[in-house]
VMD Tcl script that builds the backbone (N, CA, C; Angstrom):
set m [mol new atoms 393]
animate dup $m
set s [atomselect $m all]
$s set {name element resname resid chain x y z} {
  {N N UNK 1 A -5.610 9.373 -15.197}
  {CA C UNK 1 A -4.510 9.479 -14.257}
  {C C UNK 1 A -4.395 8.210 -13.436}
  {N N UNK 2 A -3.400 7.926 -12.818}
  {CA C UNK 2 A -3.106 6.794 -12.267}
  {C C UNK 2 A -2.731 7.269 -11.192}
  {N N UNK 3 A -2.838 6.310 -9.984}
  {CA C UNK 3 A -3.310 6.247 -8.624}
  {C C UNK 3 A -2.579 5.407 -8.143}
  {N N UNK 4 A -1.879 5.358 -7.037}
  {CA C UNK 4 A -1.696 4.130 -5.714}
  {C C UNK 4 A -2.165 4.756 -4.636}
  {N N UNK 5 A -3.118 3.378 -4.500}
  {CA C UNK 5 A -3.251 3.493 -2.777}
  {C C UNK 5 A -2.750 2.654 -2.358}
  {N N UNK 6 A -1.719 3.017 -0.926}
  {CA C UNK 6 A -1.943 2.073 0.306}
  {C C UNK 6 A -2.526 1.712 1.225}
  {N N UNK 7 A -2.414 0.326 1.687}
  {CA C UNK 7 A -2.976 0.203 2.856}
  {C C UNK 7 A -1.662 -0.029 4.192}
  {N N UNK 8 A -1.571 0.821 5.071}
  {CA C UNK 8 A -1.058 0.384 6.563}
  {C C UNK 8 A -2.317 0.450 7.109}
  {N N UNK 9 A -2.233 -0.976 7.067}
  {CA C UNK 9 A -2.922 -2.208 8.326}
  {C C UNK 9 A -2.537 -1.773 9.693}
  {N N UNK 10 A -3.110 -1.764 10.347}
  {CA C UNK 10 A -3.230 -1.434 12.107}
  {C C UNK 10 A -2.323 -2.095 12.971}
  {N N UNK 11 A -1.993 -3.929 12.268}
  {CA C UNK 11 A -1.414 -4.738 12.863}
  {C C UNK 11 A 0.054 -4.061 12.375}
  {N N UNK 12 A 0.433 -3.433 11.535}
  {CA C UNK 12 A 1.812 -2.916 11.030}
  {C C UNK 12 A 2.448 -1.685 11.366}
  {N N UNK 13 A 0.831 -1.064 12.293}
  {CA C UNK 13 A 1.888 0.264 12.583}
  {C C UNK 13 A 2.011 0.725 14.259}
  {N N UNK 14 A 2.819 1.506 14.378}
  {CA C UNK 14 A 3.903 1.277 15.451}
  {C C UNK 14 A 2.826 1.324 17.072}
  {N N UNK 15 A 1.774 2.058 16.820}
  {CA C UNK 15 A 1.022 2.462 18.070}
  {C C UNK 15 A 0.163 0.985 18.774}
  {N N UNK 16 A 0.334 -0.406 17.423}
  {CA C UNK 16 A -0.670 -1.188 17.845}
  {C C UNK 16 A 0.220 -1.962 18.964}
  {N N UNK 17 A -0.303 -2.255 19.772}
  {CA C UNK 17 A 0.276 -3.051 21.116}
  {C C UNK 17 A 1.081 -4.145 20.226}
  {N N UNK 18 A 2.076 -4.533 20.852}
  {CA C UNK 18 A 3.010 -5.669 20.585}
  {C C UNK 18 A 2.456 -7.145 20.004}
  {N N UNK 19 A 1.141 -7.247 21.081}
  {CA C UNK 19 A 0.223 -9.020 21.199}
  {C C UNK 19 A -0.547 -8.518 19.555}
  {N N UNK 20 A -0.586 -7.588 19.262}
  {CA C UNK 20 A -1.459 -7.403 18.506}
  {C C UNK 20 A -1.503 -7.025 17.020}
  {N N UNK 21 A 0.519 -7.141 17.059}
  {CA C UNK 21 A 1.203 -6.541 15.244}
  {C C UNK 21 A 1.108 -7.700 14.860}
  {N N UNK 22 A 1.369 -7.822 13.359}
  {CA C UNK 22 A 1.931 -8.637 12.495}
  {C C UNK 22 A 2.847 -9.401 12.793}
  {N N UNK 23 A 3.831 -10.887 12.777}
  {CA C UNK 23 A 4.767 -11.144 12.785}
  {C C UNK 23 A 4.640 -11.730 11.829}
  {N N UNK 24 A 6.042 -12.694 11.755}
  {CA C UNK 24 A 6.390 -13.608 10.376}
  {C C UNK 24 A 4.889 -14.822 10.785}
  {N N UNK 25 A 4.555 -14.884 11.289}
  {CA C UNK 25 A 4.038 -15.997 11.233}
  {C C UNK 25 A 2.014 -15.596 11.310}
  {N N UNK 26 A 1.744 -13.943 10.820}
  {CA C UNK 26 A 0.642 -13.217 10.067}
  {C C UNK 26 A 0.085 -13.785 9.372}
  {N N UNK 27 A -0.730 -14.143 8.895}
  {CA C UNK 27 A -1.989 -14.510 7.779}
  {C C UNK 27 A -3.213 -13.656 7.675}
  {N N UNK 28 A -3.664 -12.992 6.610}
  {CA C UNK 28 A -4.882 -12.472 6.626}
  {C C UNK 28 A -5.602 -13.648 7.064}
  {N N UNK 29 A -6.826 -13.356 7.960}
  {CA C UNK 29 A -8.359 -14.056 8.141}
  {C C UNK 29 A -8.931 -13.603 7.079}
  {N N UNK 30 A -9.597 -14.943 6.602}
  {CA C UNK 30 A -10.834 -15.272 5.602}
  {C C UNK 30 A -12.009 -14.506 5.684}
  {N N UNK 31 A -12.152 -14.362 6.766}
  {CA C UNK 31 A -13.871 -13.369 7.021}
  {C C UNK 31 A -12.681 -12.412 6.673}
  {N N UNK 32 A -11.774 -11.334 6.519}
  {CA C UNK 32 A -11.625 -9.839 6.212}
  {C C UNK 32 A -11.141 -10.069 4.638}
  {N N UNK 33 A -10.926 -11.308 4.293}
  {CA C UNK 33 A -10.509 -11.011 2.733}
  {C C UNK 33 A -11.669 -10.844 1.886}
  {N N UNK 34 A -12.713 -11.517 2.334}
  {CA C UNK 34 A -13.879 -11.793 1.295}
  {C C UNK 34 A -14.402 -10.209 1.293}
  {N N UNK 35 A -15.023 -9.845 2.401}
  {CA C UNK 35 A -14.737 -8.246 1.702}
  {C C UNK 35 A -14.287 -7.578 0.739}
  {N N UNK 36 A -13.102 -7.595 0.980}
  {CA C UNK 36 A -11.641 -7.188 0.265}
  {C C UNK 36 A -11.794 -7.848 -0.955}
  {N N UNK 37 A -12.097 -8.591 -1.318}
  {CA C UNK 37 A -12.158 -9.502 -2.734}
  {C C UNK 37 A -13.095 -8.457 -3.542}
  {N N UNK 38 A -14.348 -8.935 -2.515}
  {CA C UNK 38 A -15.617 -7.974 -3.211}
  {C C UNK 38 A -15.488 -6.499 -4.032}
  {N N UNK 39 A -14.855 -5.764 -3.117}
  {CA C UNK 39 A -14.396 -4.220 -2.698}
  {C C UNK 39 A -13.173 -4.205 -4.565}
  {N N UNK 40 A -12.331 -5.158 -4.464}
  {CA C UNK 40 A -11.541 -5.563 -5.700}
  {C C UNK 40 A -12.403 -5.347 -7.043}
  {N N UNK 41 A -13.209 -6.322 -6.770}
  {CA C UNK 41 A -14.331 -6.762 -7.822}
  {C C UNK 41 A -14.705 -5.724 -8.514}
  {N N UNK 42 A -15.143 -4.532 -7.464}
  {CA C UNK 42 A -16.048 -3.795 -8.267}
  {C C UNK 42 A -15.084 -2.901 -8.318}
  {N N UNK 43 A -14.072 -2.047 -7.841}
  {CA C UNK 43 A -13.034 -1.623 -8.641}
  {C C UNK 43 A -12.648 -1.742 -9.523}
  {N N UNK 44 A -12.539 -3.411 -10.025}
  {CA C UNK 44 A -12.397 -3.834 -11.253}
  {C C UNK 44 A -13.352 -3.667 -12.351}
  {N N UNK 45 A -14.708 -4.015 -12.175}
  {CA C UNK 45 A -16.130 -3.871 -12.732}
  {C C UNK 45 A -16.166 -2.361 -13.321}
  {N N UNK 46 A -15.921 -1.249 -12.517}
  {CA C UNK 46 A -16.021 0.216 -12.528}
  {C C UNK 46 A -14.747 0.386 -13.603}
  {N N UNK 47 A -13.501 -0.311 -13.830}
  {CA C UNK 47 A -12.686 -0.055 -14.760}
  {C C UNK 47 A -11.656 0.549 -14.166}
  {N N UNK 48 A -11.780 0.428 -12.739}
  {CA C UNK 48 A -10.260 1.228 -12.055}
  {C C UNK 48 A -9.757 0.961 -11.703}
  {N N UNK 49 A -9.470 -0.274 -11.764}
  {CA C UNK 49 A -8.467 -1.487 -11.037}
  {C C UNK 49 A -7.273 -2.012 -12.403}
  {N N UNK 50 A -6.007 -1.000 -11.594}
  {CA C UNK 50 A -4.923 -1.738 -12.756}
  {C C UNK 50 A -3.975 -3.014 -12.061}
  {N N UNK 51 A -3.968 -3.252 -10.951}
  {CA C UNK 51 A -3.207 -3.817 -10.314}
  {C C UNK 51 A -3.579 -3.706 -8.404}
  {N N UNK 52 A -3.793 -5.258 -7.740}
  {CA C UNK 52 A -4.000 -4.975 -6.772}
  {C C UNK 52 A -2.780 -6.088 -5.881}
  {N N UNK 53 A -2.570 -6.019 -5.086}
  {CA C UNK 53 A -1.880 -7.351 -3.944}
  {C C UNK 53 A -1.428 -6.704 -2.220}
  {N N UNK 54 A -1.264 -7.905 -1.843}
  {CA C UNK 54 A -1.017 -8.085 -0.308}
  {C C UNK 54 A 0.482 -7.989 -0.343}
  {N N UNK 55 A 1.144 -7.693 0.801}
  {CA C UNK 55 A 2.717 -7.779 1.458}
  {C C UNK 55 A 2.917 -8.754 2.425}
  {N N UNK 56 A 4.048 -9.506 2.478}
  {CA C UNK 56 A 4.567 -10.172 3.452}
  {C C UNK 56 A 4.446 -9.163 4.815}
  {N N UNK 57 A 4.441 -9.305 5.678}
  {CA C UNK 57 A 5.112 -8.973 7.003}
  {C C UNK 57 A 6.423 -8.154 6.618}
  {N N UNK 58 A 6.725 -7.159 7.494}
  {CA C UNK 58 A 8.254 -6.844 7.017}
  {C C UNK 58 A 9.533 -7.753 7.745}
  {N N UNK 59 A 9.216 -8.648 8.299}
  {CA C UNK 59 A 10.190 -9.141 9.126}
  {C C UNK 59 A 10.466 -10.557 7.493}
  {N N UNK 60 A 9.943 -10.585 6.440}
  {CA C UNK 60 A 10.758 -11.266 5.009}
  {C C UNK 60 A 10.456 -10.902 3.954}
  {N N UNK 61 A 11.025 -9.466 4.139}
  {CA C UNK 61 A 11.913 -8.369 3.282}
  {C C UNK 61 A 13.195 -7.874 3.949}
  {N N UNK 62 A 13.396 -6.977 2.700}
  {CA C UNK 62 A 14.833 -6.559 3.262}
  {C C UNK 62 A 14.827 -5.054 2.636}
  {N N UNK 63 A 15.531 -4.659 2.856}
  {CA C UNK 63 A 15.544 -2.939 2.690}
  {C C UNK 63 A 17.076 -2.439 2.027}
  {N N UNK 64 A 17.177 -2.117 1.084}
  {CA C UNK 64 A 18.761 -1.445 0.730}
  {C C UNK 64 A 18.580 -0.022 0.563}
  {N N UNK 65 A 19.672 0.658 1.237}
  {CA C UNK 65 A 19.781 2.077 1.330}
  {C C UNK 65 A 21.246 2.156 0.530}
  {N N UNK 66 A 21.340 3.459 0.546}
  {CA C UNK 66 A 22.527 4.407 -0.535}
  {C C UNK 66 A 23.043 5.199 0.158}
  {N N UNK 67 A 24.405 4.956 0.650}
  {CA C UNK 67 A 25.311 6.131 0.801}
  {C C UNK 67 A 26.809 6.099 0.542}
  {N N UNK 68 A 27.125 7.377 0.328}
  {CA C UNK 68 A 28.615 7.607 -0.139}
  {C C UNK 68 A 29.116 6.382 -1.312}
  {N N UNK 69 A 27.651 6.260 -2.226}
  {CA C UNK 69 A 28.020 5.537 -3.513}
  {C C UNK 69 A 28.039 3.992 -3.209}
  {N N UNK 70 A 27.552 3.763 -1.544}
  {CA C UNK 70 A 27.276 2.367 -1.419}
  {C C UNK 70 A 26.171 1.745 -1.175}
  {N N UNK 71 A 25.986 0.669 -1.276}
  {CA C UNK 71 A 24.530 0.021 -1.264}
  {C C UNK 71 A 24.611 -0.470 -0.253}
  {N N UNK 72 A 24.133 -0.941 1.055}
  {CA C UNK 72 A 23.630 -1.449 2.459}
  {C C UNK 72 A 22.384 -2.529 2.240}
  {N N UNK 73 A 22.246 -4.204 2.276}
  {CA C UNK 73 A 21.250 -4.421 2.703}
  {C C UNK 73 A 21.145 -4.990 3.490}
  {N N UNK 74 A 20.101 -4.881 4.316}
  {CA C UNK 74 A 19.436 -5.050 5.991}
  {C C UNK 74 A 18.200 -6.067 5.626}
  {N N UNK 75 A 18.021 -7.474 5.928}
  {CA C UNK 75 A 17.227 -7.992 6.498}
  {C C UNK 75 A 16.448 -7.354 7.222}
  {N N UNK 76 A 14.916 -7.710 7.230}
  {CA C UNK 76 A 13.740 -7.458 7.990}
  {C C UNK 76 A 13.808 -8.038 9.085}
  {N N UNK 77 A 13.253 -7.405 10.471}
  {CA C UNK 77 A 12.350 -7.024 10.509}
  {C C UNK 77 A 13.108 -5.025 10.539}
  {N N UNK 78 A 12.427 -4.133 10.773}
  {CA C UNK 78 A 13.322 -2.866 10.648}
  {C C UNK 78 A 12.281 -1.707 11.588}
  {N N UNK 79 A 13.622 -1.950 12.004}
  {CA C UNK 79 A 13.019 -1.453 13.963}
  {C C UNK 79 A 12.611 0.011 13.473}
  {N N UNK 80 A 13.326 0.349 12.914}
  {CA C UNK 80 A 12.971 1.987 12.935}
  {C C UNK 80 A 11.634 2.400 11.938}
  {N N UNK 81 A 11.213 1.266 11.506}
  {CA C UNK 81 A 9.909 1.765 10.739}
  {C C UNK 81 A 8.784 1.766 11.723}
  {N N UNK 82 A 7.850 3.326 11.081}
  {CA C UNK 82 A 7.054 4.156 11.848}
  {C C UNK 82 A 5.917 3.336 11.474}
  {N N UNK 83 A 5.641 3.164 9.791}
  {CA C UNK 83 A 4.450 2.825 9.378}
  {C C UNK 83 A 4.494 1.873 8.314}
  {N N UNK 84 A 4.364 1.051 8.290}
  {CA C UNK 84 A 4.395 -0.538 7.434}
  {C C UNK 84 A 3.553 -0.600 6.371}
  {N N UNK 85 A 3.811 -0.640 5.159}
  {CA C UNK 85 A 2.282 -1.069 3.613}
  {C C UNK 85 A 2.181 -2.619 3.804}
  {N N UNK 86 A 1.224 -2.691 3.784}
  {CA C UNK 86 A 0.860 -4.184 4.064}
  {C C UNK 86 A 0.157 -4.740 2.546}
  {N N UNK 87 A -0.363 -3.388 1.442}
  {CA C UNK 87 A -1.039 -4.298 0.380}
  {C C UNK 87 A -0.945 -2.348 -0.548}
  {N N UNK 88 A -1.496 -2.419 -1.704}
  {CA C UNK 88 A -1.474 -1.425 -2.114}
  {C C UNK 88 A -2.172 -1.806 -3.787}
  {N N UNK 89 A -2.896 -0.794 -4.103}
  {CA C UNK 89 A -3.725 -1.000 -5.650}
  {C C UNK 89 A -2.728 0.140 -6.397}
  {N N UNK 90 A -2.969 -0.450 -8.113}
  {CA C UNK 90 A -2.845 0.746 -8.658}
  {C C UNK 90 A -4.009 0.619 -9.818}
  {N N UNK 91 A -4.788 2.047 -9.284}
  {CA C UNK 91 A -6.087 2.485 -9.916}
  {C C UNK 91 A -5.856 3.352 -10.873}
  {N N UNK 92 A -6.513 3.303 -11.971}
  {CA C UNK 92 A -6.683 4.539 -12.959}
  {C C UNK 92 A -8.080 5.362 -12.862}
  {N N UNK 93 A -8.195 6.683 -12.927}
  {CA C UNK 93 A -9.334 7.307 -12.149}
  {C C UNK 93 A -9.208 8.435 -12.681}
  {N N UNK 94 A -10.462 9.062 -13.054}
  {CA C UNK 94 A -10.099 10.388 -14.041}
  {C C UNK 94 A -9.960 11.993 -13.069}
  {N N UNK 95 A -10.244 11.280 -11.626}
  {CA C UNK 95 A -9.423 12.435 -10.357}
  {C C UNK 95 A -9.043 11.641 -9.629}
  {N N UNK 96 A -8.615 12.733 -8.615}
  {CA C UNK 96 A -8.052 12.106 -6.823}
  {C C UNK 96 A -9.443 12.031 -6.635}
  {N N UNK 97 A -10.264 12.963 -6.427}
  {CA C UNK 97 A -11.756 12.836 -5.990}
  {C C UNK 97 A -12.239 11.323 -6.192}
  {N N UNK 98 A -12.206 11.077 -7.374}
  {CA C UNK 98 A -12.643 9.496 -7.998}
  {C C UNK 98 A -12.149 8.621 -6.742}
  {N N UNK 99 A -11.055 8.195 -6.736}
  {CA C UNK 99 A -10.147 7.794 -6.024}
  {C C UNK 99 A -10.495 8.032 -4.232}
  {N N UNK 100 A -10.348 8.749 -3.975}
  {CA C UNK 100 A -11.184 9.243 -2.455}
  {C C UNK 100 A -12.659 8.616 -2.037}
  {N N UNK 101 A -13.514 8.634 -3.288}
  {CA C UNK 101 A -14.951 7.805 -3.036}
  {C C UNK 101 A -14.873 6.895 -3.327}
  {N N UNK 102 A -14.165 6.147 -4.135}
  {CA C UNK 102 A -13.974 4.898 -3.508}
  {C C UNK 102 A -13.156 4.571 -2.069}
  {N N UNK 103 A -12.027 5.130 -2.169}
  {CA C UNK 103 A -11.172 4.556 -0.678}
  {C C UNK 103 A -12.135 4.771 0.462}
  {N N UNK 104 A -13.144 5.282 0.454}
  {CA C UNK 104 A -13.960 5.316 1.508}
  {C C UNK 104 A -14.582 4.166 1.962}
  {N N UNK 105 A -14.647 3.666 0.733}
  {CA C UNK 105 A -16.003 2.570 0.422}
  {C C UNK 105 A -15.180 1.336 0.732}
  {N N UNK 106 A -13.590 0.976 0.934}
  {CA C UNK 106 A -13.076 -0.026 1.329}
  {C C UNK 106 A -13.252 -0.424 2.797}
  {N N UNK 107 A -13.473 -1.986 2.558}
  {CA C UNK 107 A -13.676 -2.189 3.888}
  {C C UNK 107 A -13.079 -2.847 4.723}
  {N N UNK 108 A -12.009 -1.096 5.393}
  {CA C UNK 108 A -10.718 -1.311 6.000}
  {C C UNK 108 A -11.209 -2.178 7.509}
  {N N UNK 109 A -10.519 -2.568 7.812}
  {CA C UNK 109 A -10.456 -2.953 9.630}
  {C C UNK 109 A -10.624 -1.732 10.596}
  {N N UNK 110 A -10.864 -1.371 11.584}
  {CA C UNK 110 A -10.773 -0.261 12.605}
  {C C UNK 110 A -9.098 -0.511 12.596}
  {N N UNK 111 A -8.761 1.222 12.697}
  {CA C UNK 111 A -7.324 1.055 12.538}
  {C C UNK 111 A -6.696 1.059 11.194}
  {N N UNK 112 A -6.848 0.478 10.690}
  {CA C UNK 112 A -6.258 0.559 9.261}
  {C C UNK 112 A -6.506 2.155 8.440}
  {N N UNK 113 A -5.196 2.305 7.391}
  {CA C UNK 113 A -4.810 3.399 6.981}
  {C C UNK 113 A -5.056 3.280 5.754}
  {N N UNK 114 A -5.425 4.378 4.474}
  {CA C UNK 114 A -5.123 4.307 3.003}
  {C C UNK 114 A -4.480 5.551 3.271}
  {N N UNK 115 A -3.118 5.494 2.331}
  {CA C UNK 115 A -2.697 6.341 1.933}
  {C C UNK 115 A -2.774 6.294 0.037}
  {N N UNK 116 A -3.235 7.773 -0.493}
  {CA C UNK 116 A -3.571 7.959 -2.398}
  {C C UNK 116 A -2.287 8.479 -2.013}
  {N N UNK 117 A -1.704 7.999 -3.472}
  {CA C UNK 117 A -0.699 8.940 -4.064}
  {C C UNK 117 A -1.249 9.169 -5.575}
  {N N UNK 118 A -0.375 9.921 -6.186}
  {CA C UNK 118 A -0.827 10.405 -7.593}
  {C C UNK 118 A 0.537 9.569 -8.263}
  {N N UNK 119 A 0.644 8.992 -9.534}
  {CA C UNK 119 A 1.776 8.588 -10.040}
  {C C UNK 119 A 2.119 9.351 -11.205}
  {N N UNK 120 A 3.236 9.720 -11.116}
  {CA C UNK 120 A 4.010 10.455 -12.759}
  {C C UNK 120 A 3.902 9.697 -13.457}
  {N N UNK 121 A 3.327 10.725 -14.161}
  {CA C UNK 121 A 3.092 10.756 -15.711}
  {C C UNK 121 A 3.863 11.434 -16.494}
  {N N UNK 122 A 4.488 11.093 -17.549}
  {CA C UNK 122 A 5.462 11.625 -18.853}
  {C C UNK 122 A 5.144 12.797 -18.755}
  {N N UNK 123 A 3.746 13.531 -18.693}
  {CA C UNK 123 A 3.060 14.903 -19.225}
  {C C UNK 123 A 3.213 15.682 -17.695}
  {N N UNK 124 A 3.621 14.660 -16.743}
  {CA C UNK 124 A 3.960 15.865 -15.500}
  {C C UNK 124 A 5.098 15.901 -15.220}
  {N N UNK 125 A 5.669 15.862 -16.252}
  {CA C UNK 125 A 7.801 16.464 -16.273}
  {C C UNK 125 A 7.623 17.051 -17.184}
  {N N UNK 126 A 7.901 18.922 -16.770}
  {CA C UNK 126 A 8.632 19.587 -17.903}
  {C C UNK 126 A 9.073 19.026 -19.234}
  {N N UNK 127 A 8.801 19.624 -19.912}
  {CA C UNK 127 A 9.217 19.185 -21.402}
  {C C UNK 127 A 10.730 19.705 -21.330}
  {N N UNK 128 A 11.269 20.431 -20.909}
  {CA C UNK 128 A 12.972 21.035 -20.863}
  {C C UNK 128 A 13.247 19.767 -20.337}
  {N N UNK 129 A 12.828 18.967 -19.264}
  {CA C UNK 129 A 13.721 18.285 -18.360}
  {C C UNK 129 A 13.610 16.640 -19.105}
  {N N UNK 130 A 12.904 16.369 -20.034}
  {CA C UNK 130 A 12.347 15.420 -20.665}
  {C C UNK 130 A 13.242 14.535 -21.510}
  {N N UNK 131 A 13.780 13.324 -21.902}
  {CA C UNK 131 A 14.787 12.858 -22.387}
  {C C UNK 131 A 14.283 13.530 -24.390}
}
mol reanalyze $m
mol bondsrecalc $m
mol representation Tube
mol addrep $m
């Protein structure tokens, strides 16, 4: 089964003091990547690492929404976001459990968030609803 996790970073979400978010002008520090490299590594080593990377800041992105059959896009930064992905893996893992003991084992910042999701799979759509 296949897996994404995110990470919202502390600096991205809405409760962290102002002096203390992300802006355009963010860089990960070197002492928290090498961790993070490591933490990669053996994800990778273990065979559960399909894909990993970092995010810009949201203030260079942009966001398009849908309504009444039209497309809207909005330049970053986007006031109304609650909670920001700052980086996100996609793991293959033969559970969520799998997946959970590791996300433990990352070595987030104080503050920082993983959110697992589970990703569809062909075999989790109805066969009626199936092309």
């Amino acid at each position: 089964m296949k897996f994404l996790m995110l990470m919202i970073p502390r600096g991205y979400q809405p409760d962290t003091p102002a002096s203390e978010r992300a802006g355009e002008d963010f860089a990960p520090k070197l002492e928290d990547l090498e961790p993070m490299g490591r933490f990669n590594d053996e994800l990778a080593e273990a065979g559960l690492l399909r894909e990993v990377d970092g995010l810009h800041p949201i203030d260079k992105g942009a966001r398009v929404t849908f309504a009444k059959g039209k497309a809207t896009v909005v330049d970053g930064p986007f006031i109304e976001s609650k909670e920001v992905i700052g980086g996100y893996w996609i793991l293959e893992a033969t559970s969520k459990e799998q997946v959970l003991e590791w996300a433990q084992r990352c070595p987030a910042l104080d503050g920082d968030v993983l959110e697992i999701r589970p990703i569809y799979d062909l075999q989790d759509i109805p066969s009626t609803q199936q092309p």
